[in-house]
ZAMARGU-4260 file (C-alpha; in steps of 0.2 Angstrom, whole numbers, plus 5000, padded with zeros to 4 digits):
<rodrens>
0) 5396/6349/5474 | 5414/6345/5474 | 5422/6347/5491 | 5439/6356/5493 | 5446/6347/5510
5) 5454/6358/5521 | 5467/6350/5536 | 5475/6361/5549 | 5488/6351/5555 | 5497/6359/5571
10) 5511/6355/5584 | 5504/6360/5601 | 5518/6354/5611 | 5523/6363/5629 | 5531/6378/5621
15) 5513/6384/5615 | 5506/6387/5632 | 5499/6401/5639 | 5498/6418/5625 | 5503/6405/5609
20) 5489/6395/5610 | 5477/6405/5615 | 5483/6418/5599 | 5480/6400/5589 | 5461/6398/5598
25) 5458/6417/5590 | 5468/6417/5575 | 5455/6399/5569 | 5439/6408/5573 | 5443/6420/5563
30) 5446/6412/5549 | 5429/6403/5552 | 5421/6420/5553 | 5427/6425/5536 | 5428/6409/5528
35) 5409/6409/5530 | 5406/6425/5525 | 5415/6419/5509 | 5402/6413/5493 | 5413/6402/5485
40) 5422/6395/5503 | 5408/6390/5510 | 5399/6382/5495 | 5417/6370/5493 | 5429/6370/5510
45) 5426/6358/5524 | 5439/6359/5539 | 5447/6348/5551 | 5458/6350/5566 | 5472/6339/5570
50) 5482/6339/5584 | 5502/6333/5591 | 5513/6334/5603 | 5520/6314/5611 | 5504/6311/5604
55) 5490/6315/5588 | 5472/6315/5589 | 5458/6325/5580 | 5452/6338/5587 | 5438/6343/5573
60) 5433/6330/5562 | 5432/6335/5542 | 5415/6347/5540 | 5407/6359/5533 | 5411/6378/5537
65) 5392/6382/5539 | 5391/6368/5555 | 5411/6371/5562 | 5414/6379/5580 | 5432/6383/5584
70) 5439/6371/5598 | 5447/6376/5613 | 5467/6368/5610 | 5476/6354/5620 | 5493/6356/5626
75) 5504/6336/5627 | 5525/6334/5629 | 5533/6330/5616 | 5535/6333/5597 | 5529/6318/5585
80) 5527/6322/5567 | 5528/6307/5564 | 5510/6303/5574 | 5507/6320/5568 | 5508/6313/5549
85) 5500/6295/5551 | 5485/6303/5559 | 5481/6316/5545 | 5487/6300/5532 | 5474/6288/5542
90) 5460/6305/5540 | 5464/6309/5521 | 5461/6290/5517 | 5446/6286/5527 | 5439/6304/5521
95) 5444/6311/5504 | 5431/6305/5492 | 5442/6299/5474 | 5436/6304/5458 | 5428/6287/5450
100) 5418/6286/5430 | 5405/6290/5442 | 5408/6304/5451 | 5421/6318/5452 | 5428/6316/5468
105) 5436/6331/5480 | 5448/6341/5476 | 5466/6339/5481 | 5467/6342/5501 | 5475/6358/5507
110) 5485/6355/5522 | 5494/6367/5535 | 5505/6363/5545 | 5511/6371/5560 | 5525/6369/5569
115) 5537/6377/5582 | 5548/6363/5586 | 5562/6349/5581 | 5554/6329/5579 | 5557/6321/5596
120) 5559/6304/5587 | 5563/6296/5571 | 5551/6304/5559 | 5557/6294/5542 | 5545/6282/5541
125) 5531/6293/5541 | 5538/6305/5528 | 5541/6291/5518 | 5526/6285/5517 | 5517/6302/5515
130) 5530/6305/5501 | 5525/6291/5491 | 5506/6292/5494 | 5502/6309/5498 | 5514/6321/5492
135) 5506/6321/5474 | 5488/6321/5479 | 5488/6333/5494 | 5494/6352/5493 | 5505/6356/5508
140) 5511/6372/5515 | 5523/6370/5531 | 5524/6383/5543 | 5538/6384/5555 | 5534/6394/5572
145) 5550/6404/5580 | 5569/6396/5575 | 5569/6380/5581 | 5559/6371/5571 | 5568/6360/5558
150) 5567/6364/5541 | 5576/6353/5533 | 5563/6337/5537 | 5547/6350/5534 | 5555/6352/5517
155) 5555/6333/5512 | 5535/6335/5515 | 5534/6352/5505 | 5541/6364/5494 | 5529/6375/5502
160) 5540/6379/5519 | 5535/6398/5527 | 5544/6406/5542 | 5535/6414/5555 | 5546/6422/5567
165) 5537/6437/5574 | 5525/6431/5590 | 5516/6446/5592 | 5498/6449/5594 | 5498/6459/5577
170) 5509/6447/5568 | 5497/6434/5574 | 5482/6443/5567 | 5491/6446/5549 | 5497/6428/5550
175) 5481/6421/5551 | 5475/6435/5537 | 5485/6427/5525 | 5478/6408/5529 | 5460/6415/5528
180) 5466/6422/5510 | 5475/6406/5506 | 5457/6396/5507 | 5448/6407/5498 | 5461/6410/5484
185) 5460/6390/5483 | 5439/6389/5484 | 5440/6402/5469 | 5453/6394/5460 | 5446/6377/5459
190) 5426/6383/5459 | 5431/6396/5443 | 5446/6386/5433 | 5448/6370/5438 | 5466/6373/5448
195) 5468/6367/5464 | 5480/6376/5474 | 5484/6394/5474 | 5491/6405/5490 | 5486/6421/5492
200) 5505/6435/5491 | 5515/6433/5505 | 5520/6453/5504 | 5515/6463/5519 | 5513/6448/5530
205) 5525/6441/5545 | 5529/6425/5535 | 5545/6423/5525 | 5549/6410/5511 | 5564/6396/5517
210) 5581/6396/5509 | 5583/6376/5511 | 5598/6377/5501 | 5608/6384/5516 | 5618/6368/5527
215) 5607/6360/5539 | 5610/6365/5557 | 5613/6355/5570 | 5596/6358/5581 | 5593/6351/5599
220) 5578/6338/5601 | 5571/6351/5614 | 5565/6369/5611 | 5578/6381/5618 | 5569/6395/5616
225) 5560/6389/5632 | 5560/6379/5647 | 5545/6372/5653 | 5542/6363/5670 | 5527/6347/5673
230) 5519/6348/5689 | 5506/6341/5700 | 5495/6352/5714 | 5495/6343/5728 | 5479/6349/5735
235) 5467/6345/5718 | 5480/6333/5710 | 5477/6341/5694 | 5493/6345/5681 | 5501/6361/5677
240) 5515/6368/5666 | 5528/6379/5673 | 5535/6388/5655 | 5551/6401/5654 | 5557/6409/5640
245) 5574/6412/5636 | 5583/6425/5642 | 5602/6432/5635 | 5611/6447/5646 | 5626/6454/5649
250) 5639/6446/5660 | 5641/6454/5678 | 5661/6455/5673 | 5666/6470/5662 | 5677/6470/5649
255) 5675/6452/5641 | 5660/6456/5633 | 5651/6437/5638 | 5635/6433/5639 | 5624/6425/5650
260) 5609/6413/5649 | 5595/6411/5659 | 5577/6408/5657 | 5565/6419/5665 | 5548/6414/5670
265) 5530/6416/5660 | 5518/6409/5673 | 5512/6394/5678 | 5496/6386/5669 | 5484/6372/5671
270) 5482/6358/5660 | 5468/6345/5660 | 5467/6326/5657 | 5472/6330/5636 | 5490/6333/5643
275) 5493/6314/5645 | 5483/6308/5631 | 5493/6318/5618 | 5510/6315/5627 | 5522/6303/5625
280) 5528/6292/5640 | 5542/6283/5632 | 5553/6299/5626 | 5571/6300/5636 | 5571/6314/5653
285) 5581/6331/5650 | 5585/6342/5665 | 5589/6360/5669 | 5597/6365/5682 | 5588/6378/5694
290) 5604/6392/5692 | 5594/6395/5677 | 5577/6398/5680 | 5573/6415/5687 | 5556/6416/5695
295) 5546/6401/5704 | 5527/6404/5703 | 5515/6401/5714 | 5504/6384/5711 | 5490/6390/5696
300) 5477/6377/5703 | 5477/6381/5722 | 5489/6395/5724 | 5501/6386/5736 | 5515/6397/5739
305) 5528/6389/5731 | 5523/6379/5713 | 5540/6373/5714 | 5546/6358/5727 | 5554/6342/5722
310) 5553/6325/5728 | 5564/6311/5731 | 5554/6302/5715 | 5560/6317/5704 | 5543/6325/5702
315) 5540/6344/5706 | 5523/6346/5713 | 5517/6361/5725 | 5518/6365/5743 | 5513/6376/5758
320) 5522/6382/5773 | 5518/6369/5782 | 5530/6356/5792 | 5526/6341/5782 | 5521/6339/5764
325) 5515/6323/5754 | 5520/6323/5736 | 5505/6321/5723 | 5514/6308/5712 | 5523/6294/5723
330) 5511/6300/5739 | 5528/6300/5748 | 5529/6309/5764 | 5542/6320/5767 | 5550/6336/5775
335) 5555/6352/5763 | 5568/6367/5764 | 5576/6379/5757 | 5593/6372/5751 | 5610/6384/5748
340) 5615/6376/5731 | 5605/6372/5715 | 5600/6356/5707 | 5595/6347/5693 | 5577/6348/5689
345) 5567/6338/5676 | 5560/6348/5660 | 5547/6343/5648 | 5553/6343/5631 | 5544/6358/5626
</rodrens>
């Protein structure tokens, strides 16, 4: 039986804690669920996870439908497509079986990619190299999550490049509809006529074809849409991400008709030890200042007070109310307060 491979490739940088990737945890099992009520996708579509953020690993290795279990997903800093693309280049070549005078190999690999952010590094190489060895022997559909991600490099990958703006739980639901459809439109197409890729009608879903004609804008390496905060709890030294989406208000003085930006808090989350594996260590430090954060949580592993203290290293960690603290990171002791002004803080790149 000739096997049609099927790679999810997917960004789960900072800005996909909390609700996001949880809504991506659901939206894959359901997918499974179907796909393996499905008579010609589970007879032809195996499925593998991959995963990136400063970081790629796989998540799922390439399976049948009939023996997957939708993972929990990792969160890492950072935006590499370009370890996003080596990894899934590294899986294709040492999985996809080539059609020989032997034997008919797979069918051409269907690849989604998900992505709600802007490369954090130079991802040329990598497209290059996907460009002349994969590009024609791999079907990709490139999906770009909210209005930063940049178009522009997913459309050197693919002619394929889908916007998906609306985050709700609904939109989420239809979304991952139309993947489930897209697989089984494929499994039909090449179990019944040979062809290899078909998508099933983007009409009465969230998604939205690209106009890559329009000039490229000029996108920040980090996601605006949110800011999101790296911490350590003092008391069980475990991680966690602070994450604030991005708020835009009327100005206090009337009559100019300014705006005002601020980012206002989502919560505060736990991370476990994926966080480092699948960030990057090298990538340059951005800052916010703390006149733009509204809301400071309490710490989401031991409930501290305040989820919020800096040190003297530069690390935010959390505190209590008592006189002295010591600071998860650098182990420095020290005294805190309450200061009058505001200050620069460290963010992650989201």
């Amino acid at each position: 039986m000739r096997r049609l491979p099927v790679y999810f490739l997917i960004d789960v940088s900072e800005s996909m804690v909390g609700e996001p990737i949880q809504l991506v945890e659901e939206g894959l099992a359901t997918i499974i669920k179907a796909l393996k009520a499905d008579p010609y996708a589970i007879e032809t579509a195996w499925i593998s996870i991959i995963v990136f953020a400063g970081q790629a690993k796989t998540l799922v290795p390439l399976q049948e439908i009939v023996n997957f279990y939708p993972p929990r997903f990792p969160v890492g800093s950072g935006t590499s497509l370009s370890k996003g693309l080596g990894h899934l280049m590294y899986e294709l070549r040492k999985n996809i079986v080539k059609t020989t005078f032997e034997q008919k190999g797979d069918w051409k690999p269907l690849v989604f990619l998900f992505t709600d952010g802007v490369p954090t590094e130079d991802s040329s190489a990598a497209i290059g190299e996907w460009k002349r060895n994969w590009q024609r022997s791999a079907n990709m559909v490139a999906v770009s999550f909210g209005n930063e991600a940049d178009n522009h490099i997913l459309s050197q990958l693919t002619e394929n490049v889908l916007s998906f703006k609306n985050a709700d739980q609904n939109a989420y639901k239809q979304f991952f509809k139309w993947v489930t459809d897209s697989i089984k439109t494929t499994s039909v197409s090449v179990e019944s006529s040979g062809s290899d890729f078909e998508l099933a009608n983007l009409k009465g879903t969230p998604l939205s074809k690209i106009d890559l004609t329009k000039e490229k804008p000029n996108l920040p390496v980090t996601d605006n849409n949110f800011v999101v905060l790296a911490g350590k709890c003092q008391n069980s030294k475990r991680q966690y991400l602070i994450k604030y989406r991005k708020h835009v208000g009327e100005s206090d003085i009337p009559g100019l008709g300014l705006n005002t930006l601020s980012y206002r808090l989502v919560g505060g989350y736990q991370v476990d030890g994926t966080y480092e594996e699948l960030s990057d260590s090298s990538a340059a430090a951005n800052k916010i200042n703390s006149s733009e954060l509204v809301g400071f949580p309490n710490c989401p592993s031991c409930a501290n007070p305040y989820g919020v203290a800096v040190c003297a290293c530069g690390k935010i960690h959390c505190i209590d109310d008592r006189e002295q603290q010591t600071c998860p990171w650098c182990g420095n002791i020290g005294y805190y307060g309450v200061g009058d002004g505001s200050m620069d803080i460290g963010r992650a790149q989201g």
